[in-house]
C-alpha positions as CSV (number, residue, x, y, z in Angstrom):
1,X,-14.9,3.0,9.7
2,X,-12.7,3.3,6.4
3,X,-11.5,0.0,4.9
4,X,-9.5,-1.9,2.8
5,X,-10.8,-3.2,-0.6
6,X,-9.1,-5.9,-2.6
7,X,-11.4,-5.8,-5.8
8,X,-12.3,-8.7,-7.0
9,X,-10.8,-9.8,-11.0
10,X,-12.2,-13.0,-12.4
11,X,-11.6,-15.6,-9.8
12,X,-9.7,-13.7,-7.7
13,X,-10.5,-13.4,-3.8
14,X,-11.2,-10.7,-1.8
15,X,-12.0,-8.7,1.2
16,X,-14.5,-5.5,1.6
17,X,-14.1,-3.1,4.5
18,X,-17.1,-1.4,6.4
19,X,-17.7,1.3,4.2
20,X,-16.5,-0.5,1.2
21,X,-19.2,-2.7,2.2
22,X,-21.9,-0.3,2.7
23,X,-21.5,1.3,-0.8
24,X,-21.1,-2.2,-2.8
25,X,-24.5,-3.1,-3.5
26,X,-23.9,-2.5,-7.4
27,X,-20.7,-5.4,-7.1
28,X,-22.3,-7.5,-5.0
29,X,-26.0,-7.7,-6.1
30,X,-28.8,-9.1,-3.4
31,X,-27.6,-11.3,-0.7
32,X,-28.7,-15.0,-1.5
33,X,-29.7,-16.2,2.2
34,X,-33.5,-16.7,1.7
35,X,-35.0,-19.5,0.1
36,X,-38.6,-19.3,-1.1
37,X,-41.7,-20.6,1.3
38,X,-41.7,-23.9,-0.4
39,X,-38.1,-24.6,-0.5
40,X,-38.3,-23.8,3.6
41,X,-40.6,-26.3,3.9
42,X,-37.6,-28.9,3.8
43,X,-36.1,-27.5,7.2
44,X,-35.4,-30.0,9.7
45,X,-32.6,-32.0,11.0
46,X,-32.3,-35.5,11.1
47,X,-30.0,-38.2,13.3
48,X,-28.3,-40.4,10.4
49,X,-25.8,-42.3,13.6
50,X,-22.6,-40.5,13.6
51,X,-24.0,-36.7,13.1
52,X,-26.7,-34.6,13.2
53,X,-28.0,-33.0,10.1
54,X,-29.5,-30.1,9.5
55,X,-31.2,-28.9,6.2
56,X,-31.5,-24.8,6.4
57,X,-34.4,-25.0,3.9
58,X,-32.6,-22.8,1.7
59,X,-29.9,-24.5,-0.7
60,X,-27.7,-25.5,2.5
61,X,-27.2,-28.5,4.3
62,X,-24.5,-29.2,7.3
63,X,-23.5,-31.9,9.6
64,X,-22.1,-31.8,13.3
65,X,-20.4,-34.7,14.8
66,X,-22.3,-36.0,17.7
67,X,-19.2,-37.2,19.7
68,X,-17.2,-33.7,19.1
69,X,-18.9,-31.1,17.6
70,X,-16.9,-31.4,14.9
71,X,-18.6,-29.7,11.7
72,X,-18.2,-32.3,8.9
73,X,-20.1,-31.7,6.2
74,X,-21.0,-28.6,4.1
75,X,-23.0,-28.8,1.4
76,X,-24.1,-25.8,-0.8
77,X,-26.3,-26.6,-3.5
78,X,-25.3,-29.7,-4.6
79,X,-21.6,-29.4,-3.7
80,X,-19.7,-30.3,-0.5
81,X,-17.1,-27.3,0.5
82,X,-16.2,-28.9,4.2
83,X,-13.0,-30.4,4.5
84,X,-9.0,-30.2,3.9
85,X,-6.4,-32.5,4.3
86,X,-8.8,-35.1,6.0
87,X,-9.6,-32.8,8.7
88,X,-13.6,-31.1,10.1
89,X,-14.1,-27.4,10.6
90,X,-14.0,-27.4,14.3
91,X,-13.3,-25.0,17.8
92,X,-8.8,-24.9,17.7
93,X,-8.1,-27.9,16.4
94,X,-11.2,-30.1,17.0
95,X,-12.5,-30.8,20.6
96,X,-12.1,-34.3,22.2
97,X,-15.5,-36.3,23.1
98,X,-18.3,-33.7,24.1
99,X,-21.7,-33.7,24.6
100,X,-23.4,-32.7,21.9
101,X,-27.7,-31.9,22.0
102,X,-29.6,-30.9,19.4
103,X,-33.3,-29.1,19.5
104,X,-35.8,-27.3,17.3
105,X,-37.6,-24.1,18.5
106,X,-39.8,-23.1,15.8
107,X,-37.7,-22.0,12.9
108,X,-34.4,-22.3,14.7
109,X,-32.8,-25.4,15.1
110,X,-29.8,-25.0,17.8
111,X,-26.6,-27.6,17.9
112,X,-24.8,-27.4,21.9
113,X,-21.8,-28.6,22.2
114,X,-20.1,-29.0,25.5
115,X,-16.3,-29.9,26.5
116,X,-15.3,-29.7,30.1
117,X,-16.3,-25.7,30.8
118,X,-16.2,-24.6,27.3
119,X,-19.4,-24.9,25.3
120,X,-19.8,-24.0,21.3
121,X,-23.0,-23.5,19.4
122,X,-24.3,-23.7,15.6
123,X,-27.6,-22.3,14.8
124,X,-29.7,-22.7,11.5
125,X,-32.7,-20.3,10.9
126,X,-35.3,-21.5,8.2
127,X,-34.9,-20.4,4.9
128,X,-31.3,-19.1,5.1
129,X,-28.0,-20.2,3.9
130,X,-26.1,-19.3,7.0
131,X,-24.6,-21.0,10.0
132,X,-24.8,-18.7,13.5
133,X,-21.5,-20.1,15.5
134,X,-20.8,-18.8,19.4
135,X,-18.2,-19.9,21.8
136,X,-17.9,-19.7,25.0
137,X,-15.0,-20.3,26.2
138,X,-14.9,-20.0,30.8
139,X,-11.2,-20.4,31.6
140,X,-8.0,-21.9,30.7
141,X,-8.5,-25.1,31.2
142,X,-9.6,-25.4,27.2
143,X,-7.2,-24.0,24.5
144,X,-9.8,-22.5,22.0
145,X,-8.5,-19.9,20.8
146,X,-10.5,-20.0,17.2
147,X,-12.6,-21.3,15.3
148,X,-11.4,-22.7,11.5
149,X,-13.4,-23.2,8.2
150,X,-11.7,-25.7,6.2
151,X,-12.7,-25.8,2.2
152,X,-11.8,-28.6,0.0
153,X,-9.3,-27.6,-2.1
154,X,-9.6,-26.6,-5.9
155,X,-12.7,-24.8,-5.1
156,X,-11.5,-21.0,-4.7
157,X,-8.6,-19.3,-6.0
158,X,-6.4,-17.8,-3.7
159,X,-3.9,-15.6,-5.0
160,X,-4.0,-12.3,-2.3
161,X,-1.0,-11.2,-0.3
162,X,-2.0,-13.4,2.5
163,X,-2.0,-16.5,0.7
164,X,-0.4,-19.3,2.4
165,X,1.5,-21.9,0.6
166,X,3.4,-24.7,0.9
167,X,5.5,-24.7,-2.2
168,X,9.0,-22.9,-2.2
169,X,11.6,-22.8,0.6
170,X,11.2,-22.0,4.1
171,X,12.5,-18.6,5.1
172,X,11.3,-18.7,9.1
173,X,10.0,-21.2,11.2
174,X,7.3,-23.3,9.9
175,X,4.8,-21.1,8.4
176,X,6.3,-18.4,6.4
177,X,7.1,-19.5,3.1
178,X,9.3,-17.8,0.1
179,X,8.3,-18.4,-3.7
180,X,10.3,-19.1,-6.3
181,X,10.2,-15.1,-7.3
182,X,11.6,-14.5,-4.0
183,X,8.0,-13.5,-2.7
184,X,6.3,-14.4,0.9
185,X,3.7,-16.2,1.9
186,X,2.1,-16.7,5.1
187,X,-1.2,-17.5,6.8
188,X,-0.4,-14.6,9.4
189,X,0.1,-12.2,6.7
190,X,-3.5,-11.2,6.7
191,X,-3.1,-6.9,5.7
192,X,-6.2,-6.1,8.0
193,X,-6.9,-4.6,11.1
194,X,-9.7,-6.1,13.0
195,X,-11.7,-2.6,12.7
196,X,-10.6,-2.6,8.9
197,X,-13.3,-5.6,7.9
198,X,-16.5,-7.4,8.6
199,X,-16.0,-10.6,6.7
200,X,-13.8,-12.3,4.8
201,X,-13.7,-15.3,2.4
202,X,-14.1,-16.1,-1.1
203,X,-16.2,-16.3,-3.9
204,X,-16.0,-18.3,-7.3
205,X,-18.6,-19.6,-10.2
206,X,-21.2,-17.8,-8.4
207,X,-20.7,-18.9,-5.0
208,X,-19.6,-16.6,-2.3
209,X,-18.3,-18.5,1.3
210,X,-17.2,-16.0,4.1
211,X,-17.1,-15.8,7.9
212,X,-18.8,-12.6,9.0
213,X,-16.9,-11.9,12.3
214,X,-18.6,-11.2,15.6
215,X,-17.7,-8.1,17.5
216,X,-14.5,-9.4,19.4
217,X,-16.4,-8.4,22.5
218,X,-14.4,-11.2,23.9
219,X,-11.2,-10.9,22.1
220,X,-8.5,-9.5,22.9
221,X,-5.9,-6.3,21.8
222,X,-8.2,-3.8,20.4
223,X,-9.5,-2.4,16.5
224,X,-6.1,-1.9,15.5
225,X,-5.1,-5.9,16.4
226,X,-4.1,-8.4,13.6
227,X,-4.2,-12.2,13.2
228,X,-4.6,-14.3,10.4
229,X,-7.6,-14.8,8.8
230,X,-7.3,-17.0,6.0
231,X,-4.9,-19.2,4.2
232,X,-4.9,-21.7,1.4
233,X,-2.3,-24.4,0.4
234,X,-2.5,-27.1,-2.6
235,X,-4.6,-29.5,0.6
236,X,-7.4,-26.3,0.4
237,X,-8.1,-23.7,2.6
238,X,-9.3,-22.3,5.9
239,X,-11.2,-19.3,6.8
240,X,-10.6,-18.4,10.9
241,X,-12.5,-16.3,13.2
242,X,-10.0,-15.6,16.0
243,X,-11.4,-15.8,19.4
244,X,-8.0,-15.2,21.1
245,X,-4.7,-15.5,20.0
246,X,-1.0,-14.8,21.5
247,X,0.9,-13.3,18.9
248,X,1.5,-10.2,19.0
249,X,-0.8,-9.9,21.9
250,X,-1.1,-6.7,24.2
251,X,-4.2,-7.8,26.2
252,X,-4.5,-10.9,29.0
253,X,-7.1,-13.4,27.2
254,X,-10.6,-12.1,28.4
255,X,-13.4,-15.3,29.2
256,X,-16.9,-15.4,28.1
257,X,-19.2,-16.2,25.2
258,X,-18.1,-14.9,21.5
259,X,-20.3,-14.5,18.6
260,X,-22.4,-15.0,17.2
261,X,-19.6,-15.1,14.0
262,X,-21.5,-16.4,10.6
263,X,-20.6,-19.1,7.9
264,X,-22.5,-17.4,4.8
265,X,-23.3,-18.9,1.6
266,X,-24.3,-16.3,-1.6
267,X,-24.4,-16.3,-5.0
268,X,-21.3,-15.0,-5.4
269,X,-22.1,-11.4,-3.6
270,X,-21.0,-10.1,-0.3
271,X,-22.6,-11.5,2.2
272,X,-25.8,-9.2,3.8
273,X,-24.5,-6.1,6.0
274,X,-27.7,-7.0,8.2
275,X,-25.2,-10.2,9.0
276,X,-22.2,-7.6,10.3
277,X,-21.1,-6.8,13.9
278,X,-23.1,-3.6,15.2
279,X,-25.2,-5.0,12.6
280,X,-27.1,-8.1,13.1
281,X,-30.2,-8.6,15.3
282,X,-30.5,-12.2,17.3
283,X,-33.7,-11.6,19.4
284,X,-34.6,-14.7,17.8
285,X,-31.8,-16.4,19.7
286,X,-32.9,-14.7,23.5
287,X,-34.5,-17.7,24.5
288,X,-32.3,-20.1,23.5
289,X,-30.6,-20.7,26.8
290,X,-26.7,-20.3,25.3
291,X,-24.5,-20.0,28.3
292,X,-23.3,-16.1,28.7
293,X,-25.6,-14.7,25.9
294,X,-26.7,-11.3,26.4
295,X,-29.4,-9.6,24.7
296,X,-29.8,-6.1,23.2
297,X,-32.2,-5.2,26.6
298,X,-29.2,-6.4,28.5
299,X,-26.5,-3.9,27.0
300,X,-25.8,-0.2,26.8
301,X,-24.5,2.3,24.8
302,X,-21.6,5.5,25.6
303,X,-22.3,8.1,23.2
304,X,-19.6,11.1,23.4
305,X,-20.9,14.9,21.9
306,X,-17.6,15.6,20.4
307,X,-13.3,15.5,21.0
308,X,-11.8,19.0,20.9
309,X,-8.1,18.9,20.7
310,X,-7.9,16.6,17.4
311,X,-5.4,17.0,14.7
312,X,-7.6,16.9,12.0
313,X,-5.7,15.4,8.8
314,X,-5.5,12.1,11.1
315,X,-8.5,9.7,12.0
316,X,-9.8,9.1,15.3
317,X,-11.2,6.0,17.2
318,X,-12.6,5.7,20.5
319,X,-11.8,2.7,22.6
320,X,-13.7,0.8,25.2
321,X,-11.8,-1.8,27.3
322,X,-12.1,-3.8,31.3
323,X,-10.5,-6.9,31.8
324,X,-14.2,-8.7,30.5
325,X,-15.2,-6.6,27.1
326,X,-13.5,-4.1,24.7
327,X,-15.4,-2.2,22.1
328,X,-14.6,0.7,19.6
329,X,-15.9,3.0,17.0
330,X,-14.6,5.6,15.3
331,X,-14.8,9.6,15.8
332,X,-16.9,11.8,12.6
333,X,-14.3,13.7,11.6
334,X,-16.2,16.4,11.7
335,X,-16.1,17.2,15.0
336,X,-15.1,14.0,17.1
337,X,-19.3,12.6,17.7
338,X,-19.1,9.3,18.4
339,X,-21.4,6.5,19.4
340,X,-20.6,2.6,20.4
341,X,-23.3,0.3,21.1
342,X,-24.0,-3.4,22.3
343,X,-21.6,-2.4,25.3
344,X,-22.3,-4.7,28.6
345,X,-22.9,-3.2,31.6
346,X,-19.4,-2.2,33.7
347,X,-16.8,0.7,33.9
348,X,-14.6,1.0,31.0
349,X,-11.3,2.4,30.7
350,X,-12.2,4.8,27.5
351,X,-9.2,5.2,25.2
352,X,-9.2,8.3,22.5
353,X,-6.8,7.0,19.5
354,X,-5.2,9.7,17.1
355,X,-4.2,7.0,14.6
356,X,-3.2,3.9,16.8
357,X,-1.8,6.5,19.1
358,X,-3.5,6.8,22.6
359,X,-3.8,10.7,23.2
360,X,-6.4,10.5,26.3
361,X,-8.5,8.1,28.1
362,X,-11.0,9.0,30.8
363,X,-13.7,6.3,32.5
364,X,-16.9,5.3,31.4
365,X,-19.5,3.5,33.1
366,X,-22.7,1.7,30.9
367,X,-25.8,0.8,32.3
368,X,-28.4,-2.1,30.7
369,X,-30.6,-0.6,28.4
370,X,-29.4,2.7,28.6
371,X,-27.1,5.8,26.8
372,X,-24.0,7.2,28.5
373,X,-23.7,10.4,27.1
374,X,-20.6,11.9,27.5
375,X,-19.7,15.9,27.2
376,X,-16.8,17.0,24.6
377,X,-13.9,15.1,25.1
378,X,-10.6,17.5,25.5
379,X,-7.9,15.9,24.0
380,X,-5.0,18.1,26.1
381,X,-2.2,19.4,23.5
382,X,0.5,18.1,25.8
383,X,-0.4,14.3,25.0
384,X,-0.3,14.2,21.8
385,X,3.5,14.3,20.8
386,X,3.1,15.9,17.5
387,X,2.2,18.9,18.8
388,X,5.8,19.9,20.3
389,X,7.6,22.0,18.2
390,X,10.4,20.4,16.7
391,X,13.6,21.2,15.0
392,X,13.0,18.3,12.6
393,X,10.9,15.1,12.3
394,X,10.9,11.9,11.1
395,X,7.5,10.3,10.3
396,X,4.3,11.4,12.2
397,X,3.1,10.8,15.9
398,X,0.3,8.8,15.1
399,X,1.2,5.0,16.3
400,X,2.1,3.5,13.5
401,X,4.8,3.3,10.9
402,X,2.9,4.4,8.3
403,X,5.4,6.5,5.3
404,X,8.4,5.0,6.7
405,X,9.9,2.5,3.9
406,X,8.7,-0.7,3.1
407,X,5.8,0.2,6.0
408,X,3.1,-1.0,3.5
409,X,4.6,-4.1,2.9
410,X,5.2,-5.2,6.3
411,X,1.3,-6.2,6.9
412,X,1.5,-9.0,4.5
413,X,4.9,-9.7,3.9
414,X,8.1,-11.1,5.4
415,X,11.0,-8.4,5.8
416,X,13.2,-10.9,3.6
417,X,10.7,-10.8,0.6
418,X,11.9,-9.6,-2.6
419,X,9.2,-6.5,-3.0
420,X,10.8,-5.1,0.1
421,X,13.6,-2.0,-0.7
422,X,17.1,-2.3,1.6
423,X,16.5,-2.1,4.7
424,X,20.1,-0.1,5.0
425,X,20.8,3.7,4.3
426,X,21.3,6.8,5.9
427,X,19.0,10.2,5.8
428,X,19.5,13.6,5.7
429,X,17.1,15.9,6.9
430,X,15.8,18.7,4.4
431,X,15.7,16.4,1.7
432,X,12.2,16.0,1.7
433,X,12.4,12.0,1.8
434,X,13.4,11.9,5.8
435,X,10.4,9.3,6.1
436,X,9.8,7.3,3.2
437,X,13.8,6.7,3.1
438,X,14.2,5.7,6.6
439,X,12.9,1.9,7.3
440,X,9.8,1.2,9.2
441,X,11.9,-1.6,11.4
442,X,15.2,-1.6,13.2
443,X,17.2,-4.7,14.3
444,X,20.3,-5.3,15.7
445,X,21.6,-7.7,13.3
446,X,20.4,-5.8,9.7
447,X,20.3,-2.1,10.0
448,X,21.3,-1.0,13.2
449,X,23.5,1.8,13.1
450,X,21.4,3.7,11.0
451,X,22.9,7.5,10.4
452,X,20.6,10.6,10.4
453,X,22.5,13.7,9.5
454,X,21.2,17.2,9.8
455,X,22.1,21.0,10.6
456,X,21.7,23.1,13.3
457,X,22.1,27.1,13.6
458,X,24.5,28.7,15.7
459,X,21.6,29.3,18.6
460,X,20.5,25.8,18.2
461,X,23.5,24.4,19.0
462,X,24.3,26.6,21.7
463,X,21.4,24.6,23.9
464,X,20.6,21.3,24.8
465,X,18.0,19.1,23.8
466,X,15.6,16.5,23.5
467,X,16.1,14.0,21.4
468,X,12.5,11.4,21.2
469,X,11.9,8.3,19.3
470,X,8.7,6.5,19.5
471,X,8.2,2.8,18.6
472,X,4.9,0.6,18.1
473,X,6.3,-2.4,19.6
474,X,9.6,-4.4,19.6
475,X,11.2,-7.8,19.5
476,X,13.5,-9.6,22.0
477,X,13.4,-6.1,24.0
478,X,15.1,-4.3,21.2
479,X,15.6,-0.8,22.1
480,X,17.7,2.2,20.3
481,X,21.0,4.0,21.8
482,X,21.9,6.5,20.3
483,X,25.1,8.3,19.4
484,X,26.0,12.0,18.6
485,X,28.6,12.9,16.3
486,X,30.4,10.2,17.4
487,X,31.1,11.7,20.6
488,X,28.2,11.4,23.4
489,X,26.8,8.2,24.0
490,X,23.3,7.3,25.4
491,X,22.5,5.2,28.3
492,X,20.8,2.0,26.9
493,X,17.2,2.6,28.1
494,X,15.5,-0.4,29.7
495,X,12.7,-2.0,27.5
496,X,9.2,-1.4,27.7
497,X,6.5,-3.8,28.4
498,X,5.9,-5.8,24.5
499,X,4.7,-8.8,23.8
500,X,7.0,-11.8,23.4
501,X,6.3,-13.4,20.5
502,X,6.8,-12.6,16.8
503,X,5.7,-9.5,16.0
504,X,7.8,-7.9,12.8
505,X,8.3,-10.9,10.7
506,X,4.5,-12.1,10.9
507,X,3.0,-9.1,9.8
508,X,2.6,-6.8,13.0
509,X,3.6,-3.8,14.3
510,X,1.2,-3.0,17.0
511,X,2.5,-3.3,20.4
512,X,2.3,-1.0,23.1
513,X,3.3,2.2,21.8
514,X,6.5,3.9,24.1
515,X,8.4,6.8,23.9
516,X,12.4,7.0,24.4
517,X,13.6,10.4,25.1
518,X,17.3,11.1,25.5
519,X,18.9,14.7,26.9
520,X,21.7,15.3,24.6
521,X,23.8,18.1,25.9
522,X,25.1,21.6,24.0
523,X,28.1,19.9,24.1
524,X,27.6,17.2,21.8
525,X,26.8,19.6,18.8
526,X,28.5,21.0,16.0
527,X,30.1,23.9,16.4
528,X,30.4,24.7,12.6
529,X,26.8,25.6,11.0
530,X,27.6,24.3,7.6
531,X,28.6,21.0,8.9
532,X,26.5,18.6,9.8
533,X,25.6,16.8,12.2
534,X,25.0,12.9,12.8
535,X,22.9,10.8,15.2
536,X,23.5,7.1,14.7
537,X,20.6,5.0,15.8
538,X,21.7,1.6,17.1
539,X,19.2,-1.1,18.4
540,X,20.5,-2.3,22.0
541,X,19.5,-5.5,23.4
542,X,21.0,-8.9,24.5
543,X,18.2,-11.0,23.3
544,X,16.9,-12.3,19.5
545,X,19.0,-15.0,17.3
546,X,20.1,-13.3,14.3
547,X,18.8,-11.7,11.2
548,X,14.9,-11.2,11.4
549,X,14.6,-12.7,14.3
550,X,17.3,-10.8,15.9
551,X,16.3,-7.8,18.4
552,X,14.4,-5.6,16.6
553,X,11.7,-2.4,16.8
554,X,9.6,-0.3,15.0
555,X,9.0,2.6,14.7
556,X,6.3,6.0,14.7
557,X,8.3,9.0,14.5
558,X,12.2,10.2,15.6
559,X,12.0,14.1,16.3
560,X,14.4,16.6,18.1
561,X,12.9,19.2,20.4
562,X,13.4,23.0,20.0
């Protein structure tokens, strides 16, 4: 999988994707999670009233509340990084009184914790300056939907896109924030897809803290889902593995044990890639007895020979989903081989993605210890969009909003922020800047009304046709309707299934991906060849407040059928 790098300049944070990852051995230098034999010698916990504490035997030592679970200290040679604000690094916001148990087998020492039907685990392994974290979480009746690292403040330096602050105005609700530069801030504006990295965190003075996240077996919304990840504010900052959360979402909350996720310590490198989902081994955990765990005998694998059909200049993922376990990995672009592994036993509803754009999906059963191997996938030419031939285009059929202006921005930044071009302004097609002049969002209270103009020849507008605009998701049920030269009118199509939250101001556009077509008659053309014609694009919908927040959409690609 291809990711996103934010290279790191003196102090500065950031983020390495899979491959990035892979290849970074020369920036990061060896992984610092082994301590010699005699340093190991100190590994142990002890009771000292109020929590249990546990030295790794490496260079770090952690505390757990015995009434909650709570993790309340976090020391790393010498220095304590736990804490913000007064508050513990804890499941959502901190349990309420739990039972908490404590045992040593061999060189593992494992912390339960257990609230009601959710139960949450920290394991140590001799010699290593990690922290191995799982939750499971049964039903409802808990609201865990994360679990948060809180770092005393004045430690790292945060100064990446996603940073969240609380100095400067408030530009929408309580958590997105506007500098005095007229930049945003946000702890939802996080730039990466889940598939896009493995851990994330920071490093300073030759310490490197991160969460390394577990495979989302358990989450929900897919490889292409984002959520926040980290923030940091004058009080200090917080590094979040996401177990579930609702906005945005496309997926019912799915029930079971998560993990194991990892709290790393290094000397200032990226943590080890033996740590990282698809990755890291736990046979040393089978006989733990954590509720819901799984091990590597217990799981299968789907392994597909190829997917004919593609459109090459675009990447490909493959997508495993039931209502108890999603998994993904991405095509060789090659010739479509692909292979996804750790997968529990069950059917699967297998999704092919040309971008974010679902252009097949076919069934998939996996077996305990064994390899589904699947023939070449054929990908027919009918479902993917981009392969009708068009009189013109906007953008590309692949899911996203990618090329469309200001798309970039929107993963990390408000729509109101000061980096972001107008959101107003009309296109004319054969300019050869349909797409990057067109915005990536719509809503009814800023731009809607937009005006494409284009020409047609004589034989062309002789005919009828179709007129389709896709969208990635939408806001308050904001849809277009469209109008021709002024002179035919749409119907107002009825909404799609989206989610219902916040989706284009917090730094998401993935929704359910829809298509709108609309049947505009010979009628409504131009007669005149040299004239042109215009479609006005209008979002339709009774819903939103204003601004921002008023109905809104984005979009994939606007074409007109031959």
């Amino acid at each position: 999988m291809s990711g996103s790098v934010n290279r790191p300049v003196g102090r500065r944070t950031f983020v390495l994707g899979t491959a990035a990852a892979a290849g970074s051995a020369a920036l990061a230098g060896p992984p610092a999670t082994t301590a010699s034999a005699a340093s190991a010698a100190s590994f142990g916990y002890s009771d000292d009233g109020s929590d249990y504490v546990v030295d790794t035997g490496a260079n770090l030592v952690f505390k757990v509340s015995k009434t909650n679970g709570d993790l309340t200290s976090l020391v790393y040679r010498g220095t304590e990084y736990q804490g913000y604000g007064g508050k513990n690094s804890h499941v959502e916001s901190g349990l309420g009184t739990s039972t908490v148990t404590v045992e040593q087998s061999g060189t593992t020492i494992l912390i339960s914790v257990s609230y009601g039907t959710l139960k949450h685990y920290y394991a140590a392994r001799s010699g290593e300056n990690n922290i191995y974290l799982w939750t499971n979480k049964a039903d409802s009746s808990v609201s865990a939907t994360r679990y948060i690292v809180r770092v005393k403040a004045g430690l790292f330096l945060n100064d990446e896109p996603d940073s969240y602050t609380y100095t400067g105005s408030t530009v929408e609700a309580s958590d997105v924030f506007a500098k005095s530069d007229g930049q945003t801030r946000s702890k939802h504006y996080s730039k990466l897809r889940v598939m896009d990295y493995d851990y994330i965190g920071w490093r300073s003075g030759g310490v490197g803290l991160w969460i390394v996240r577990s495979n989302h077996e358990k989450a929900s919304g897919g490889p292409f889902y984002r959520s926040l990840l980290r923030h940091q504010s004058a009080d200090g900052g917080g590094l979040y593995e996401i177990l579930y959360y609702g906005e945005n979402q496309t997926e019912a909350e799915r029930y079971g044990l998560q993990g194991p996720y990892v709290i790393a310590f290094t000397d200032g490198g990226a943590p080890s890639s033996s740590l990282f989902p698809g990755t890291l081994t736990t046979s040393w955990a089978d006989s733990l007895g954590i509720s819901g765990y799984v091990p590597a005998s217990g799981r299968g694998r789907v392994a597909g020979v190829g997917i004919s059909g593609r459109n090459t200049a675009h990447p490909y993922t493959v997508g495993l989903a039931n209502p108890t376990a999603q998994y993904w990995g991405s095509a060789r672009a090659s010739d479509g081989y692909f292979s996804v592994g750790g997968v529990l036993p069950g059917v699967y509803t297998l999704t092919v993605y040309k971008g974010e754009l679902a252009v097949h999906s076919t069934s998939a059963t996996v077996s305990a210890g064994a390899t589904t191997t699947l023939n070449t996938i054929t990908v027919p030419s009918s479902n993917d969009p981009g392969n009708a031939t068009a009189i013109w285009r906007i953008g590309d059929w692949n899911g996203t909003p990618s090329g469309f202006k200001n798309a970039d921005l929107m993963t990390y930044a408000h729509p109101s922020d000061v980096r972001a071009a107008a959101w107003t302004g009309n296109v004319v097609i054969g300019s050869g800047s349909e797409t990057s002049a067109f915005p990536c969002y719509l809503w009814k209270d800023v731009n809607s009304g937009i005006v494409v103009y284009f020409k047609l020849t004589a034989a062309q507008a002789a005919a009828a046709h179709t007129l389709r605009i896709g969208v990635t998701t939408a806001y308050a049920n904001g849809r277009p309707q469209v109008v021709v030269n002024d002179t035919w009118t749409s119907a107002i199509p009825s909404p799609p299934s989206q989610p219902s939250t916040r989706s284009l101001t917090v730094g998401s556009y993935r929704g359910n991906n829809h298509t709108f077509t609309y049947s505009v008659p010979a009628s409504a053309w131009q007669t005149d060849t040299s004239a042109y014609n215009t479609l006005k694009i209008y979002v339709a919908s009774g819903s939103g407040t204003t601004s921002y927040l008023s109905a809104g959409t984005s979009v994939d690609a606007i074409d007109l059928l031959a």
